[in-house]
N, C-alpha and C positions, 0 to 999 in steps of 0.2 A: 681018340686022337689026343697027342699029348696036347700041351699049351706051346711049343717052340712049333710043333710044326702049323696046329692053327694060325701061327704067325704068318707062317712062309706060306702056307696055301688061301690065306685071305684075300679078294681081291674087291676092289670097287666094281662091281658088276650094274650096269644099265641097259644090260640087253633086256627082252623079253624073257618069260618065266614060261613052263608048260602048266600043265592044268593038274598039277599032282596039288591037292590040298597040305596045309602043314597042319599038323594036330595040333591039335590046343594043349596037350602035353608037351608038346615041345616049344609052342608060344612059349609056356609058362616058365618053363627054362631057361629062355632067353631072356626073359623078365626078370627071372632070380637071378640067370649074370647081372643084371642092371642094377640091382637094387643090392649085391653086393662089393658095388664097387666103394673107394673112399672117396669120404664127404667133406669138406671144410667143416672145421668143428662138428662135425658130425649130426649136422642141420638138416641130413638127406632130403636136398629141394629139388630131388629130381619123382618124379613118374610116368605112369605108363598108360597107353592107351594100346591096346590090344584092336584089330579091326580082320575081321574074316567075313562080317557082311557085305555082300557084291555089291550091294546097291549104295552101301559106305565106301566100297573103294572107289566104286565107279566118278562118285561123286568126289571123294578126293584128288582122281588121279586128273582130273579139270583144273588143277593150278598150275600143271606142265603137262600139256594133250599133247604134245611130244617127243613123250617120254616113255620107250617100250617098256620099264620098270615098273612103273604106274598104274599104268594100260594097261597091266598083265598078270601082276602079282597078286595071290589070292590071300594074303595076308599082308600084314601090316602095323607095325607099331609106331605110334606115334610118343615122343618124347617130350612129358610134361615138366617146365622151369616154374618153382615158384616165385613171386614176385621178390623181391627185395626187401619190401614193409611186411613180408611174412619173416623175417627174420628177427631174434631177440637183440636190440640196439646193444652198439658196442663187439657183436661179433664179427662185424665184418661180413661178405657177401660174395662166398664162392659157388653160386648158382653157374654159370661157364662151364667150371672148371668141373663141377658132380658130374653135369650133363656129359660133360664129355668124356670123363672116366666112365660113366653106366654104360657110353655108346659103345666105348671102344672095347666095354668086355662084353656088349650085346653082339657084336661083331664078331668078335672071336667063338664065342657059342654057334652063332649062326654059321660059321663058318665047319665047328666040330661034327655038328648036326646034319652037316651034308647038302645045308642053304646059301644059298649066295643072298647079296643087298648089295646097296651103295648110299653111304650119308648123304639126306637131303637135308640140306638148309638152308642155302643161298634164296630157293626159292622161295621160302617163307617169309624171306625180308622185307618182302613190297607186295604193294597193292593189296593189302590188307589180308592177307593168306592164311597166314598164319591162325588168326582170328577168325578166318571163314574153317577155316578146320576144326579150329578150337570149340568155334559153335556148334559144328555138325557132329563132334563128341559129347558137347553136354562139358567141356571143362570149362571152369571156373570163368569169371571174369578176371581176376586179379593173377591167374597163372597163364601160361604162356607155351603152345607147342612151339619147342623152338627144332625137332627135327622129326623128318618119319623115316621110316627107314623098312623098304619095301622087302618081303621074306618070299622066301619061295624057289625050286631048283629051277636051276638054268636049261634054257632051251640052248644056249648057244655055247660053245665051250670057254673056259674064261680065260684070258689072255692075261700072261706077266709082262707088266710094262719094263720090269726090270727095278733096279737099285743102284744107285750112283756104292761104288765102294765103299767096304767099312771106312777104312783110311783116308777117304775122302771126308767123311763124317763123325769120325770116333778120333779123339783125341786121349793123349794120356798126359796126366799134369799140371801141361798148358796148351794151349793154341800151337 
């Protein structure tokens, strides 16, 4: 699948997943889109946690038990931000913006590979989540899952919410 159509067939998927396992071959791939994406200065604060243990996801998918995604996906990577005092003073601190570049080409992989997801973060904001994940990985105190993002084929078919038009949103020039 090229990279244009990975665009257009991505979608935020939160249904339920079937019971088809992803191979750790293909984790690994989604990984390396991650870890190639661009870095502020080139500081790569972002990493990976990998999760195909049941009894991991089980225990993960308890920070939203209302969430088919969760509940259901037999994989899982969880999205590690390094702190900020991990950076050399004077650079500056594009941890956001990495994470978010690795997502969006973990996304697009997942998406080539014949996998659906949907970015989780919202819910890691509260109630100390984040850090009850981060615990139950083994990462770091001073770093930070700031997303997971559930892998796995769709049980249910995925729906296009659609796109406001280009011309609605692409401008030439000026406003």
């Amino acid at each position: 699948m090229d990279c244009f159509q990975a665009m257009r067939e991505r979608h935020s998927y939160r249904g339920a997943y079937t019971n088809a396992p992803v191979p750790e071959a293909d984790l690994r791939k989604i990984m390396e889109a991650g870890i190639l994406a661009p870095s502020g200065n080139n500081d790569q604060t972002t990493s990976f946690v990998a999760v195909t243990d049941p009894a991991l996801l089980k225990q993960i998918a308890t920070i939203a038990p209302d969430t088919k995604a969760l509940a259901t996906c037999r994989a899982l990577i969880a999205v590690v931000m390094d702190a900020p005092s991990e950076i050399p003073p004077g650079h500056g601190f594009f941890g956001i913006e990495d994470y978010s570049a690795a997502v969006q080409n973990m996304l697009l992989a997942i998406t080539s590979l014949g996998y659906a997801s949907v970015w989780f973060d919202g819910v890691l904001r509260s109630e100390g989540r984040a850090r009850f994940v981060g615990d139950l990985l083994g990462v770091p105190p001073q770093k930070e899952v700031r997303v997971v993002l559930p892998v796995g084929v769709p049980a249910e078919p995925l729906v296009d919410h659609g796109r406001r038009p280009f011309d609605a949103r692409a401008h030439w020039n000026r406003w």
